[in-house]
C-alpha positions as CSV (number, residue, x, y, z in Angstrom):
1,X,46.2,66.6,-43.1
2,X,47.4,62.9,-43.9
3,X,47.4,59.9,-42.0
4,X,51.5,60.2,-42.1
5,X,51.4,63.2,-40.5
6,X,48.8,62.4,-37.7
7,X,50.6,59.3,-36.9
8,X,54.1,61.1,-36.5
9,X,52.4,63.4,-34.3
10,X,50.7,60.8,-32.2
11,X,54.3,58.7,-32.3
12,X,56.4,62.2,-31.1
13,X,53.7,62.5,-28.1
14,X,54.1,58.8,-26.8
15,X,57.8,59.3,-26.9
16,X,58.2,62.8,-25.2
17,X,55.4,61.3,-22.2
18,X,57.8,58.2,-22.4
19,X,61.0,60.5,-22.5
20,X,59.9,62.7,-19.9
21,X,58.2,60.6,-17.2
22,X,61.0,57.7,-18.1
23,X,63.3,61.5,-17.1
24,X,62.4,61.6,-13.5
25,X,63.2,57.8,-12.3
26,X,66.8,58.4,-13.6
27,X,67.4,61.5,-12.7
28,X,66.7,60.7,-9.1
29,X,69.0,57.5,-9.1
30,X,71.6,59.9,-10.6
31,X,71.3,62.5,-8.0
32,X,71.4,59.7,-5.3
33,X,74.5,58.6,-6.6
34,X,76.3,61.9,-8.0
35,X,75.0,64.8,-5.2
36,X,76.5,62.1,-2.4
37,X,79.9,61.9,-4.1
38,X,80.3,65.4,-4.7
39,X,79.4,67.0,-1.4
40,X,83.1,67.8,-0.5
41,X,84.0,69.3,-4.0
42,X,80.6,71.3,-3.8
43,X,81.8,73.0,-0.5
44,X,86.0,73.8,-2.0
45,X,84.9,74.6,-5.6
46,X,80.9,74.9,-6.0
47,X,81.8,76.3,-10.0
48,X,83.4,73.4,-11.1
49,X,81.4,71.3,-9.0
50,X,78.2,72.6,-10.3
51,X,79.6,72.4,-13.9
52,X,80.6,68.8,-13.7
53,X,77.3,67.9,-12.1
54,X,75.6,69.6,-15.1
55,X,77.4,67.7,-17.3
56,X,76.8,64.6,-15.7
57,X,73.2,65.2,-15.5
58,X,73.1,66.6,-19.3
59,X,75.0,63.4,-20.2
60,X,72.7,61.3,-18.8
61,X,69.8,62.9,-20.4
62,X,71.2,63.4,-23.5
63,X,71.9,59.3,-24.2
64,X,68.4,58.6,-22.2
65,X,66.7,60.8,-25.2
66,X,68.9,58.7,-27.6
67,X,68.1,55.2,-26.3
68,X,64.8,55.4,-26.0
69,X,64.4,57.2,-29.6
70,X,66.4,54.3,-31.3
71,X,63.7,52.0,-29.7
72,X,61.0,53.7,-30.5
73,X,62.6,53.2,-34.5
74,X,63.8,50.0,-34.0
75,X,60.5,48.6,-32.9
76,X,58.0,50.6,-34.8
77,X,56.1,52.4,-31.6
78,X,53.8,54.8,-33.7
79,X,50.4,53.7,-31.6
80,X,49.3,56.1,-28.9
81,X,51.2,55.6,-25.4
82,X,48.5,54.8,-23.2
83,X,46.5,52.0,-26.0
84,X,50.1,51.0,-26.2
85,X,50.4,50.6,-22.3
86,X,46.7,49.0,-22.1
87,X,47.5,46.1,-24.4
88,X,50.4,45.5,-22.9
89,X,49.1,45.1,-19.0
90,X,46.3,42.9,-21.1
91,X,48.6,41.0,-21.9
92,X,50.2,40.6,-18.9
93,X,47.0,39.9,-17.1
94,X,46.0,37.6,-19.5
95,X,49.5,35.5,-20.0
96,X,49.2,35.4,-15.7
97,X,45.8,33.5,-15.8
């Protein structure tokens, strides 16, 4: 197996963890925002009220997935998530002193 390969691999994990834990945090701000709005349209039409919320929430992830995969391009993030994460609150620690 080449390097290539083993560092694409290691690069696809740090962005699905990123991805999917990054997932949560928005989709709960979503459904505090979208559930709230929709209450009364859930209750007269719950189809088209469960569609649109789909949609909204597929939406959301679907341009999510996209951001965070054009920065992990843009910037080059092909080191393992939780090195990456380690230097970084190093840094941070160490910039605070």
């Amino acid at each position: 197996m080449s390097n290539e390969t083993v560092d694409s691999k290691k690069k696809s994990v740090s962005e699905a963890l990123v991805n999917s834990f990054g997932g949560y945090p928005i989709g709960y701000g979503v459904g505090i925002i979208i559930l709230p709005l929709s209450m009364g349209w859930i209750q007269e039409d719950p189809y088209m009220a469960n569609i649109a919320i789909t949609g909204v929430y597929a939406t959301v992830s679907f341009v999510r997935s996209y951001f965070l995969r054009r920065v992990f391009e843009k910037y080059g993030i092909d080191d393992n998530f939780i090195r990456l994460a380690k230097r970084g609150i190093i840094k941070l620690i160490g910039s605070a002193k």
